[in-house]
N, C-alpha and C positions, 0 to 999 in steps of 0.2 A: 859657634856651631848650633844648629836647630835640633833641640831632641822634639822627637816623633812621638806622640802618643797615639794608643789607642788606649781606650775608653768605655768598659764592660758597666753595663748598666742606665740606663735611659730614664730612671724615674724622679725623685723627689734631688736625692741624694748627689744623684750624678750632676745634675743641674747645678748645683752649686758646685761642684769641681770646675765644672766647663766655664762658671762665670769664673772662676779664681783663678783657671788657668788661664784667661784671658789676657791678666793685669801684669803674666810674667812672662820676661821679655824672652824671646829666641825659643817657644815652647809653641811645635802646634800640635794641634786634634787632629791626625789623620783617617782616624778609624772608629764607628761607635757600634757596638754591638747593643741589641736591648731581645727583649721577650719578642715585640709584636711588630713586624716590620714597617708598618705604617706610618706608626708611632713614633717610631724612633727613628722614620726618614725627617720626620714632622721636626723633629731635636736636631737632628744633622743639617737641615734648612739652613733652620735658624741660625746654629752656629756656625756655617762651611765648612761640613766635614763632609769627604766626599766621599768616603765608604763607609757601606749600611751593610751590614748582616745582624741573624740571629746567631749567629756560629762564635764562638770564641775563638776555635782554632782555625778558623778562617781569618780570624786577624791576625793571631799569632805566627802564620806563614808570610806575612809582609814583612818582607827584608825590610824595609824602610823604620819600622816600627821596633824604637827605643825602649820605650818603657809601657806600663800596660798599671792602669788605675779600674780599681773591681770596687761598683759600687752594687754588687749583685745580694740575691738572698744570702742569710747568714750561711747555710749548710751547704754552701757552694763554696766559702771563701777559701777555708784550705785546699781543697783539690784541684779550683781553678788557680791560686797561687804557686803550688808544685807544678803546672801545667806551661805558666807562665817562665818559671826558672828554668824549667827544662828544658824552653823553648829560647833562652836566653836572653829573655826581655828583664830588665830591673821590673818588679812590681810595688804597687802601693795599694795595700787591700784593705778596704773602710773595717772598723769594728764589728763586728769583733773579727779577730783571726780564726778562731774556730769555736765549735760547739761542743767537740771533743777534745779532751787534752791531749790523744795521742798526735791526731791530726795535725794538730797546734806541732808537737814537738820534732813530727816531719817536715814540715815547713822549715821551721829554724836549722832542722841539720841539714838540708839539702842548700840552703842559702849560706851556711857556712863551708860546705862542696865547691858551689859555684863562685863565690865569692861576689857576687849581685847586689847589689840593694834589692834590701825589700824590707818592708815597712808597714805600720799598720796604721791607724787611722784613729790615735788616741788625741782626736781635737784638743781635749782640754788642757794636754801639755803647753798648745800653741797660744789659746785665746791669750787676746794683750790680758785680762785680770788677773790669770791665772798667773803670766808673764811677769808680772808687777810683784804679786806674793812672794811669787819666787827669785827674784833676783835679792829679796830684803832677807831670804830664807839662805844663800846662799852668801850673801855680806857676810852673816851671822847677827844680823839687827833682828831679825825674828824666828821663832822659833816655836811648832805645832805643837800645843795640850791634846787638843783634839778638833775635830772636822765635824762638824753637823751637817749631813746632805739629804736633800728631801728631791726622785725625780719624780715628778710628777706630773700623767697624761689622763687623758680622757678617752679610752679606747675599749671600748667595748665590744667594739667588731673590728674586725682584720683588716684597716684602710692606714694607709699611707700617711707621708706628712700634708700631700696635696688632696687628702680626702677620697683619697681613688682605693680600689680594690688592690689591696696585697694576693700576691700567689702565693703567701708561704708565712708562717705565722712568726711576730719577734718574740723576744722572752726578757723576762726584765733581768734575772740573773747571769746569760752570757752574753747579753750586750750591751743593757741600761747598768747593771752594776760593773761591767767590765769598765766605764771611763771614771767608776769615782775609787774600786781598787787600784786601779791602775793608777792615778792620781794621787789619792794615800801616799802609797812608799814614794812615789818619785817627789812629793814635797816634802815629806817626812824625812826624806835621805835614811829611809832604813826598813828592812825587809820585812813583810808581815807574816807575825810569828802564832797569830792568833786570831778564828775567824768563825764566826758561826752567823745563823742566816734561821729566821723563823719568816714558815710559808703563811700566805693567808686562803682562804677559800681556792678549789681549783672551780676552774670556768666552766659550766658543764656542755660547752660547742668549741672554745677554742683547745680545752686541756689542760692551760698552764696556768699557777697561780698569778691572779691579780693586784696582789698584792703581799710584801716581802721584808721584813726586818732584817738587817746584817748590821752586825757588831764587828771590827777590826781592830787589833792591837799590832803596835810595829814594836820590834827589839829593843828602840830605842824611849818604849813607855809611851808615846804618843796612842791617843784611841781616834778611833773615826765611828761614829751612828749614821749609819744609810736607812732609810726610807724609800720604798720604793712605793709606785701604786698604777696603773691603769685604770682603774676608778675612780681619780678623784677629778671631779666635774666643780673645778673652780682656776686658779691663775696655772698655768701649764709651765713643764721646764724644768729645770734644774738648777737648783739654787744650794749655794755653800756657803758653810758661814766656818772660817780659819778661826779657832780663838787659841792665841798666843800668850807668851811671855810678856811681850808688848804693845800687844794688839789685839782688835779683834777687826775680820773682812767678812764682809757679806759678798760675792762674786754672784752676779746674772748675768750667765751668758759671757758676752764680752764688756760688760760693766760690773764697777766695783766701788764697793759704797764700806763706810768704819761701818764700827758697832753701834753708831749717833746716825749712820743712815745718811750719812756727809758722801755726796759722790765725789771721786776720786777720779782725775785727768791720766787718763791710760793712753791716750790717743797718739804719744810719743814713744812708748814703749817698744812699738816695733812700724812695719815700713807698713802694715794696715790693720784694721779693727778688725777685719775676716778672718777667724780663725782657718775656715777651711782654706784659703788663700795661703796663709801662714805655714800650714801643714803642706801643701803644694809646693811651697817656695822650698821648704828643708829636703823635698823628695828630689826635685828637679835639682837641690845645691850641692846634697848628698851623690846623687851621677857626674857630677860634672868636676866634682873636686875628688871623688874615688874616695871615699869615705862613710861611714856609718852613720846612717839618720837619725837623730833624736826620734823617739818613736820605733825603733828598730825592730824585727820579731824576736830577736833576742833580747833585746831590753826589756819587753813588755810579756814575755811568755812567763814568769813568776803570777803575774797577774789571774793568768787562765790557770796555772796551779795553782792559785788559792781557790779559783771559780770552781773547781775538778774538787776539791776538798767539800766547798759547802754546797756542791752538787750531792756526793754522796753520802751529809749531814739529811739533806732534803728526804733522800731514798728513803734513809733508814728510819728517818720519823713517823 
């Protein structure tokens, strides 16, 4: 059986769903909704998809239409993912799930109502390096001391990944720090019990700090150092270094190199090196087998209540 997507979001992000959902089989793009009609006929082209709107719940009214992937602004994703359940489609909404912790926790209880998939878009579960760590973490061959994470961009005005003009501003605390919390406990195997977060200068055009200290401890004594920055004007991205029991990983992206900077063959760890693919393939395996997604909103909603904690560590600073 063919599930039916539609497809909220036409920009950097969406783009790599459409190629990922490409490579998996009995999955099509019946529907792409974006900002600018043009533009995102311009994306439907290319990919053969043959209905264009601005409207979300103009897609949402296609009977045909299975499941519904939101690669929209942050501060859209919970309400457009309630909108989505309620209209009966399975969703899979990119990171973060929300900017509010309430929001966040609507989501989760109306998708435990419906009984839906829906899922949130915590790549880093899926990348093969990530995939490698943890299957040694879960042997019990290795085992987290602590996680050193540096992300770091070059943004100093509001533009995309494709260099284009953003309608809406990101933030490094609920959505750059939402994949390496969220990463923490789930390789840690244990919940964090302890979290604090130093701002650095705010922006005086965009608002938000550019830069972000957070410290994490899990129950089980493991620490995590996050770095975040939008100012730094040098190798971009998000790099981790696992140092264990018996090891230590450096992970970029979808490679992973020891503590000697020895790259490490991850190329078998799963059926591609595309994380976003990867994460595609659990959303569309999760429908079809009637089962709960790695990545779940319930799995990953601890995450945004720790972000909802050193949120209002930030205020009272």
């Amino acid at each position: 059986m063919t599930i039916h997507v539609a497809l909220a979001g036409a920009g950097a992000f969406g783009i790599k769903h459409l190629d990922g959902l490409r490579n998996i089989p009995d999955v099509k793009v019946i529907s792409l909704v974006g900002r600018e009609l043009a533009k995102t006929q311009e994306v439907a082209d290319k990919y053969g998809i043959a209905h264009v709107t601005t409207d979300l719940s103009e897609s949402l009214k296609i009977k045909e239409v299975d499941a519904v992937i939101l690669c929209t602004p942050t501060q859209m994703h919970a309400s457009q993912s309630i909108a989505c359940l309620e209209a009966g489609k399975h969703v899979q909404v990119e990171i973060p799930l929300c900017d509010i912790l309430a929001e966040g926790e609507a989501v989760v209880a109306l998708q435990k109502q419906t009984g839906l998939v829906a899922m949130c878009g915590h790549t880093r579960r899926f990348n093969p390096s990530h995939q490698y760590v943890r299957q040694r973490i879960v042997d019990g061959s290795f085992h987290i001391q602590q996680m050193d994470v540096q992300t770091y961009f070059f943004r100093r005005t509001n533009m995309n990944a494709l260099g284009q003009p953003r309608s809406w501003t990101d933030h490094l605390l609920w959505h750059h720090a939402a994949h390496t919390v969220d990463l923490f406990a789930y390789q840690a195997q244990s919940p964090v019990v302890q979290a604090h977060a130093i701002p650095g200068p705010i922006h005086p055009t965009l608002g938000i700090a550019m830069d972000m200290s957070i410290q994490l401890k899990a129950a089980n004594g493991a620490i995590c150092t996050l770095s975040l920055s939008f100012n730094n004007d040098g190798p971009l991205g998000t790099f981790f270094r696992y140092i264990g029991d018996s090891a230590t990983y450096i992970a970029r992206y979808d490679d992973l190199y020891t503590g000697k900077d020895e790259k490490i063959d991850v190329s078998k760890v799963a059926v591609s090196m595309n994380g976003i693919e990867l994460q595609d393939r659990e959303f569309i395996a999760a429908i079809r087998e009637g089962r709960e997604p790695n990545g779940s909103v319930a799995q990953v909603l601890p995450c945004y209540q720790v972000l909802h904690r050193l949120e209002q560590q930030l205020n009272a600073a």
